[in-house]
C-alpha positions as CSV (number, residue, x, y, z in Angstrom):
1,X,-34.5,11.1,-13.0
2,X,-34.8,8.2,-15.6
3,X,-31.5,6.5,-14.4
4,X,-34.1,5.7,-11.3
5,X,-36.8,5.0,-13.1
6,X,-34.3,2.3,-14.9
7,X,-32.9,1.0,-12.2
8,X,-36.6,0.6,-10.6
9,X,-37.5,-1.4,-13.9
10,X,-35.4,-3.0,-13.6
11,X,-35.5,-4.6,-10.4
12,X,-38.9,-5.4,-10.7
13,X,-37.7,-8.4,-12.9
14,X,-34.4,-9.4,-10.5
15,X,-34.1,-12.5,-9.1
16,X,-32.9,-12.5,-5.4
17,X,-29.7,-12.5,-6.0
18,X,-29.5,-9.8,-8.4
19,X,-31.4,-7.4,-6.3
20,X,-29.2,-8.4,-3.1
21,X,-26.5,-7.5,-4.9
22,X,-27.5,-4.5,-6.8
23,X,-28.6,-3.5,-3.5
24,X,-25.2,-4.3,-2.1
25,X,-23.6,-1.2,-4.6
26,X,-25.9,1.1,-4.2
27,X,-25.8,1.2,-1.0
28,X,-22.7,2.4,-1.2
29,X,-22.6,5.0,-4.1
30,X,-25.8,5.9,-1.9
31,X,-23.8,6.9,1.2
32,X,-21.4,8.2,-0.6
33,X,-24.2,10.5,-2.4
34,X,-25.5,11.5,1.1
35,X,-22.0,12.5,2.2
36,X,-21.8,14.9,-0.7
37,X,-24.9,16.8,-0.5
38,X,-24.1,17.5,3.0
39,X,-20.4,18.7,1.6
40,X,-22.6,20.8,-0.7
41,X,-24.0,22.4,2.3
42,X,-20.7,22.8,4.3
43,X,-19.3,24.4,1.1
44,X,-22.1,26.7,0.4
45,X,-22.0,28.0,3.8
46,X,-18.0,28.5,3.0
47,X,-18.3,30.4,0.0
48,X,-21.8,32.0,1.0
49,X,-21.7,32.7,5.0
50,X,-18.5,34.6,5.1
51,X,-19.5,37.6,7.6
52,X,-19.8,34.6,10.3
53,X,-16.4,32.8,9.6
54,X,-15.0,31.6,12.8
55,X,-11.5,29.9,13.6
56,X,-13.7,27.2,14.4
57,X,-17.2,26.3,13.1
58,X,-17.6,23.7,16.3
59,X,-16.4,26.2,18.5
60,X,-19.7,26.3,21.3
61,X,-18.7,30.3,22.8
62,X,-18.3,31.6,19.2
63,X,-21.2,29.9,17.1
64,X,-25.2,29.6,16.7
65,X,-26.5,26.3,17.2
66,X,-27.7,26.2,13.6
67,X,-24.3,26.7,12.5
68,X,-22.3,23.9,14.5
69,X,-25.3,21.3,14.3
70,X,-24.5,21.8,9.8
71,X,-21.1,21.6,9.9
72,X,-21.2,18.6,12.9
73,X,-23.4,17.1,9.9
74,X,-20.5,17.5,7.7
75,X,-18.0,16.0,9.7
76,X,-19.6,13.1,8.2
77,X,-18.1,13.6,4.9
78,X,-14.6,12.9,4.6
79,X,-14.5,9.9,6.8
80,X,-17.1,8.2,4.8
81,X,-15.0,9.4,1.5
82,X,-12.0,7.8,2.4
83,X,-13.3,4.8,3.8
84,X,-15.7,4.2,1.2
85,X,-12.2,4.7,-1.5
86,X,-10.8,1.9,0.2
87,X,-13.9,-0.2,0.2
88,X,-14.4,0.1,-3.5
89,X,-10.6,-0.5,-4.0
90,X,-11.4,-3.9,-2.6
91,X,-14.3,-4.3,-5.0
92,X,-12.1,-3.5,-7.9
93,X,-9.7,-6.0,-6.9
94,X,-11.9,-8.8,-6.2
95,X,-11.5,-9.9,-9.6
96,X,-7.8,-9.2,-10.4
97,X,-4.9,-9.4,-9.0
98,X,-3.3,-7.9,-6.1
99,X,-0.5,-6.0,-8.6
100,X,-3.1,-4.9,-10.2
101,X,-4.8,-3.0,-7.8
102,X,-1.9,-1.8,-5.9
103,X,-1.0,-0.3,-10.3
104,X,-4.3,1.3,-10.1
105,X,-4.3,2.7,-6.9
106,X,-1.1,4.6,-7.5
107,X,-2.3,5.9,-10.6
108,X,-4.9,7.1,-9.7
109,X,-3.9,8.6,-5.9
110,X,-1.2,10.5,-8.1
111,X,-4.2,11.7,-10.4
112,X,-5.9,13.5,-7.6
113,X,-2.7,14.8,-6.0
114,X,-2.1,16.5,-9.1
115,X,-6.0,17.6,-9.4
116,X,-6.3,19.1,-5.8
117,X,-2.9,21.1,-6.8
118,X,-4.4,22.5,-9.9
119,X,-8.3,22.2,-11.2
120,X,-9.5,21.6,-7.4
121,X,-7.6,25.1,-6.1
122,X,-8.6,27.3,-8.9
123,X,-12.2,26.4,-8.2
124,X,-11.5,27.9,-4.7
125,X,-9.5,30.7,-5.4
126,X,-10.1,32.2,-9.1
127,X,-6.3,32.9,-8.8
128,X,-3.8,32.6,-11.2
129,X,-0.7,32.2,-9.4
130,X,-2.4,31.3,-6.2
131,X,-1.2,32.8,-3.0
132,X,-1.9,29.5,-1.4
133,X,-2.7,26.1,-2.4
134,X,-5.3,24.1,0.3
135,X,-4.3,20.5,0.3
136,X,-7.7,19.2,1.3
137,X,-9.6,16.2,0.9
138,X,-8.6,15.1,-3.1
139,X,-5.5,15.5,-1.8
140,X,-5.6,13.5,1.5
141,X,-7.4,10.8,-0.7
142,X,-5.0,10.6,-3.0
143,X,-2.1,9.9,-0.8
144,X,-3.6,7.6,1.4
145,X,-4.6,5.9,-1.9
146,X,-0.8,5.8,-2.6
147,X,0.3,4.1,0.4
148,X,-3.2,1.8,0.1
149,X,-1.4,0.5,-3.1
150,X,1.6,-0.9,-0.8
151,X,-0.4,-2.1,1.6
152,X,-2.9,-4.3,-0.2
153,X,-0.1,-6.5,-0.3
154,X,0.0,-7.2,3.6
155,X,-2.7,-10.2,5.3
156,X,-5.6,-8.9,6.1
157,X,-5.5,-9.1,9.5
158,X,-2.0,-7.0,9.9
159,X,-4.1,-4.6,7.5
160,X,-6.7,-4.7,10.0
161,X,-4.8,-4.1,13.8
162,X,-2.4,-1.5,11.7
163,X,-5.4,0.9,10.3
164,X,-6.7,0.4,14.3
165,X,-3.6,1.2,15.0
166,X,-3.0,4.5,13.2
167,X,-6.7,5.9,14.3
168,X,-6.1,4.9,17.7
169,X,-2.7,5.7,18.3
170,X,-1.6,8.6,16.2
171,X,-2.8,11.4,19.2
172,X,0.4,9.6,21.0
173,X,2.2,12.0,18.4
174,X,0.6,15.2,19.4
175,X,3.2,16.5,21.1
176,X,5.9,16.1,18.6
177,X,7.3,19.5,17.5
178,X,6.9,19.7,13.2
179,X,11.0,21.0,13.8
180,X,11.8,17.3,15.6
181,X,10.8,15.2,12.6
182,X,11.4,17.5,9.9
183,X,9.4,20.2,9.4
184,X,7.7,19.6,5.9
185,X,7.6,16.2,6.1
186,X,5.5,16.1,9.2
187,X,3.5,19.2,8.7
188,X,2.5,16.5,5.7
189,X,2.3,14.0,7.9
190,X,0.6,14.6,11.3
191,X,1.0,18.6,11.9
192,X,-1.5,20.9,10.1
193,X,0.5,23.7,9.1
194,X,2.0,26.1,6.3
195,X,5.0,25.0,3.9
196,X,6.8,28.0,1.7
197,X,6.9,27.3,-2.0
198,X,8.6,28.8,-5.2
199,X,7.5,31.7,-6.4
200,X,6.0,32.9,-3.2
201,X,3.4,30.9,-2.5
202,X,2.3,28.6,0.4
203,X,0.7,25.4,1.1
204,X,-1.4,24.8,3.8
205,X,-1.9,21.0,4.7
206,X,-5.5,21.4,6.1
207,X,-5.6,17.0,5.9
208,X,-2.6,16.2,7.2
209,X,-2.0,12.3,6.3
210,X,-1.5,9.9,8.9
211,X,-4.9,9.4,10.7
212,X,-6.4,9.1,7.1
213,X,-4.0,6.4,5.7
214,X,-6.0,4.2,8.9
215,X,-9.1,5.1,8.1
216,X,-8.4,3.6,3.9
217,X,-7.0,0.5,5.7
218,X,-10.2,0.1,8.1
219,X,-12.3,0.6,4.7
220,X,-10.3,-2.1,2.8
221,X,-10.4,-4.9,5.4
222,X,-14.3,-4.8,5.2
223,X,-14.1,-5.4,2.0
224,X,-14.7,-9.3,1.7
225,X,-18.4,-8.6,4.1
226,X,-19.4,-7.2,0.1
227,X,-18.4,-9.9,-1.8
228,X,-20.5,-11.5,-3.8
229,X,-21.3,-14.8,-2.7
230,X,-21.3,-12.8,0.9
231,X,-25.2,-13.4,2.6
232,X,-26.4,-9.5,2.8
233,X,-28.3,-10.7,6.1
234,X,-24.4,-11.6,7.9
235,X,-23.5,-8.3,5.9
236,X,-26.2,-6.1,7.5
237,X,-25.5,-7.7,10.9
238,X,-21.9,-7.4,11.0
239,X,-22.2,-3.6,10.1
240,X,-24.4,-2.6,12.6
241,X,-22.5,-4.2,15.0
242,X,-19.4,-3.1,13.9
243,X,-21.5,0.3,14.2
244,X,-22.4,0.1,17.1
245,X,-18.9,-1.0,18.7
246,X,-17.4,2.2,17.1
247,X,-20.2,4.3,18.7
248,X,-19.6,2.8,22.3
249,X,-15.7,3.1,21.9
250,X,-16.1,6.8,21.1
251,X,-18.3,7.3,24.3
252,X,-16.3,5.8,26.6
253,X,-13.0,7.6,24.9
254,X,-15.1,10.9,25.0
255,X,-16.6,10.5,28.6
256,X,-13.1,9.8,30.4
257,X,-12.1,13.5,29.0
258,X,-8.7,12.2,28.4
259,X,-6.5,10.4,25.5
260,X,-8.4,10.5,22.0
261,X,-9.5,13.9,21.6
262,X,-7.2,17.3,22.3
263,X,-10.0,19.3,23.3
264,X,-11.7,18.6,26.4
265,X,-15.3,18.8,27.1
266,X,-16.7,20.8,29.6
267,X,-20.1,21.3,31.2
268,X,-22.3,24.0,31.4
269,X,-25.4,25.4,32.7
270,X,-27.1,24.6,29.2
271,X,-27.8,21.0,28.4
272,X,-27.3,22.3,24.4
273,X,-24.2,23.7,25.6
274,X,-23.0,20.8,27.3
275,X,-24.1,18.6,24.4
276,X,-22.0,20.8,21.7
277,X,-19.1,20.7,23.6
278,X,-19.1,16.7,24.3
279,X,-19.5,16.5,20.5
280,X,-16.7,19.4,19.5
281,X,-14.3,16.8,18.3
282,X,-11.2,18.1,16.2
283,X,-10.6,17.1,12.6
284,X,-7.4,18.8,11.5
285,X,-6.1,15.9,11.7
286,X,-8.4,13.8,12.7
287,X,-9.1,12.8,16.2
288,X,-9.5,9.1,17.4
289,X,-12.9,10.5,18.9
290,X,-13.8,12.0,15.6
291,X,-13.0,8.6,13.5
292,X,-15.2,6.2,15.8
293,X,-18.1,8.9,16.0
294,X,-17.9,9.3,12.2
295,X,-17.1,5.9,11.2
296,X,-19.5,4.3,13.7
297,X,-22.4,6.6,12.2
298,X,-21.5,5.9,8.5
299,X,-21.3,2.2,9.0
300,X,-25.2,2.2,10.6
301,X,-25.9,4.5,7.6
302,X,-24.5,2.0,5.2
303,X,-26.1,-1.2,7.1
304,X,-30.0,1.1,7.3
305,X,-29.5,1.9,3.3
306,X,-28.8,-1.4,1.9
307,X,-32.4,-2.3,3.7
308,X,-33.7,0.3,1.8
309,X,-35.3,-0.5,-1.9
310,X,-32.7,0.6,-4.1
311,X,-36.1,2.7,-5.9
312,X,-35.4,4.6,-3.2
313,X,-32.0,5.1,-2.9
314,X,-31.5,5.8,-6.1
315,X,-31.2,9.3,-6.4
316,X,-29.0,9.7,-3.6
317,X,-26.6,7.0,-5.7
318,X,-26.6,9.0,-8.9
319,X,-24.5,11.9,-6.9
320,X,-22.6,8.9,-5.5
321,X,-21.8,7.2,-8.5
322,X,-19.9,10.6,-10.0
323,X,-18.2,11.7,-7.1
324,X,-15.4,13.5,-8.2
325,X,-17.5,15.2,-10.9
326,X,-19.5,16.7,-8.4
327,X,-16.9,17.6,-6.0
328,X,-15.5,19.9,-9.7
329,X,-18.5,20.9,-10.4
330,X,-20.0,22.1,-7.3
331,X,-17.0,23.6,-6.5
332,X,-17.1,25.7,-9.2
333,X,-21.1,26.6,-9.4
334,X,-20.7,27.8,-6.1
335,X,-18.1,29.9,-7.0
336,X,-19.6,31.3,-10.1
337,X,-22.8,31.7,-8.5
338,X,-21.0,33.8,-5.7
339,X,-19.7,36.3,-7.5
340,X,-22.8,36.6,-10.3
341,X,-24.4,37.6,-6.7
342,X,-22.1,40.0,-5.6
343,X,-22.4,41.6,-9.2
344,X,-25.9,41.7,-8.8
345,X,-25.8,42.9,-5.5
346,X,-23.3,45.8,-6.7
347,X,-20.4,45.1,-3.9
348,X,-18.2,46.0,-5.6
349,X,-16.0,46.0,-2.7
350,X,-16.4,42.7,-1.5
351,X,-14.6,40.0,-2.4
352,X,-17.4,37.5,-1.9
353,X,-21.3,37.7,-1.4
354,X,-22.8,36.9,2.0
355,X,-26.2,35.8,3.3
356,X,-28.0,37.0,6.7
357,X,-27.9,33.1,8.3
358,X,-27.5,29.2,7.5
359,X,-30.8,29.0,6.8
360,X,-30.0,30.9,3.3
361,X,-26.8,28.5,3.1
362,X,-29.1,25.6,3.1
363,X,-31.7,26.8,0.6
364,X,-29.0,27.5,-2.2
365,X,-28.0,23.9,-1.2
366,X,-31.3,22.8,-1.7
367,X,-32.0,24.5,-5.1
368,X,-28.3,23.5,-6.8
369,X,-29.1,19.7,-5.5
370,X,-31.7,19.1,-9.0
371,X,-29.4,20.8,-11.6
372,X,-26.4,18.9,-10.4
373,X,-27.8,15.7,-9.4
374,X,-29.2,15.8,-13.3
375,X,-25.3,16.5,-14.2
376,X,-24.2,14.0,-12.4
377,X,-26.7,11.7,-14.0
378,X,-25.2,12.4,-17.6
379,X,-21.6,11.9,-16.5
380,X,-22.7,9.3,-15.2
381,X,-23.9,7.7,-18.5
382,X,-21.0,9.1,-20.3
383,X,-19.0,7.3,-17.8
384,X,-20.9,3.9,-18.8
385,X,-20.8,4.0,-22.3
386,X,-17.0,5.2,-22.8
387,X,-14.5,2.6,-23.9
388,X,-11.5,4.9,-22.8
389,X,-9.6,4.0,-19.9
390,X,-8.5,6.7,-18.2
391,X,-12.5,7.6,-18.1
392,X,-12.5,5.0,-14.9
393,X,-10.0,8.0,-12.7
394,X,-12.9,10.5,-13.1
């Protein structure tokens, strides 16, 4: 894509400090680009693999091996989107003010609120009134940008031990009853559940908020390892072991079988069995387990790709560097592409198109990756050369 062959020009006349630090950003758009192409996978197996839906994706007695190991790949995802949003919402406000960031991160959280609510569940449903709006991840991002924008204000140690806090502590409030704390507000809150609207329809809160407005906090304090005067050795150093801590924490957590993760693990006569179980971790919402296993991977991830030439990494950081245009778009294509098959197909009685197995869900990912990642490239380029404003909430 020319974007990398640029950016590999580029470099070739960099002085050390210019390539540390355009490695130092790509990194992270590179992450973040990772993360989505393995949403594009999860999602293409959710619009595309509907004759195998189960409660539970992870769940080891219902599910094929090649199904849990994709969507354990996509647990990934949202963890390294939301800590990655608070990481760059450091970078922003590295040169401005404090009001200014906490102005832009309201703005722009209420942006996505109201996106997820309208151009983010059409692409899902096609349905005009819905029946029932998904508060997913735009959502979740947004809100937990929201409350990042009073909490940029606090030291950044209280920052630190009250995102460790929230991640660590919030399966203390598993056992509250939705009814004892009031039922909407905690259903928005803590409890994944349904809420009536007007007009007959529902919304289901499939992020709930709490364990997510941590996880922002976490990706804010490490903020200052990415500044520019920081030494990307230290950097790389302090990630991996910052990686590595996560990792151990969640092994120890997970091994005692206890606090930190709802669903117990249990052993079997198969050692993949066993394996799929120890690693069944739940998301809705979030699991301490599942935040240290996720985080502690994405943070190695992030440390291994800022070692890597950014020539290399550069394709990966075009999807990052337009991520809420892909999230649209692919949202969307899928959907389009969907029914287009199940025209073809002449199923007329279906309301979706289904494939034999995952290893179909992973080939359309693989052949929508080029026409999107060129997509994304444009945008990208738009989004470079516009002098509007509002063009930075896209």
């Amino acid at each position: 894509m020319n974007q990398t062959v640029g950016a590999a020009a580029a470099t070739s006349f960099d002085t050390p400090a210019q390539t540390a630090a355009r490695s130092r950003i790509q990194s992270i758009d590179a992450l973040r680009g990772l993360a989505m192409l393995l949403m594009l996978v999860d999602h293409a197996r959710e619009f595309f693999f509907l004759h195998a839906q189960v409660s539970d994706p992870m769940d080891v007695n219902e599910v094929t091996p090649a199904l849990y190991l994709s969507r354990l790949a996509a647990h990934l995802c949202a963890p390294v989107f939301v800590a990655l949003t608070g990481l760059s919402a450091w970078l922003y406000g590295a040169q401005r003010s404090r009001a200014d960031v906490s102005a832009f991160l309201f703005k722009r959280g209420l942006f996505l609120v109201v996106l997820e609510l309208t151009l983010v569940s059409f692409a899902w449903t096609f349905a005009l009134p819905p029946e029932k709006l998904y508060l997913q991840v735009i959502w979740v991002i947004g809100l937990s940008m929201i409350a990042l924008a009073a909490l940029v204000h606090l030291p950044r140690a209280v920052l630190v031990a009250l995102g460790l806090a929230i991640v660590l502590g919030h399966n203390l409030l598993d056992t509250v009853a939705p009814d004892e704390f009031g039922y909407i507000a905690w259903t928005i809150v803590h409890d994944r559940g349904l809420i009536d609207l007007p007009l007959g329809i529902t919304a289901q809160t499939s992020y709930p908020l709490l364990p997510w407005i941590g996880v922002i906090a976490l990706g804010y304090s490490v903020g200052p390892w990415f500044a520019k005067d920081r030494d990307s050795g230290s950097r790389q150093r302090l990630l991996c072991a910052l990686g590595i801590g996560l990792l151990v924490g969640f092994a120890a957590l997970r091994a005692m079988n206890g606090y930190g993760e709802p669903v117990a693990w249990q052993a079997s006569e198969s050692v993949l069995r066993t394996a799929m179980s120890f690693f069944n971790l739940t998301k809705y919402p979030p699991s301490a387990d599942f935040v240290l296993f996720t985080l502690g991977i994405g943070t190695l991830l992030l440390a291994a790709l800022e070692r890597v030439p950014t020539t290399a990494t550069g394709t990966l950081a075009i999807f990052g560097g337009a991520p809420l245009f892909f999230y649209l778009l692919h949202l969307y294509v899928l959907h389009l592409l969907n029914l287009g098959a199940l025209y073809y197909a002449g199923a007329n009685q279906a309301s979706l198109f289904s494939v034999p197995n995952m290893g179909y869900v992973w080939l359309i990912a693989i052949l929508l990756t080029p026409p999107l990642g060129l997509a994304c490239a444009w945008f990208g380029r738009l989004k470079r050369r516009s002098p509007q404003p509002w063009m930075r909430y896209l």
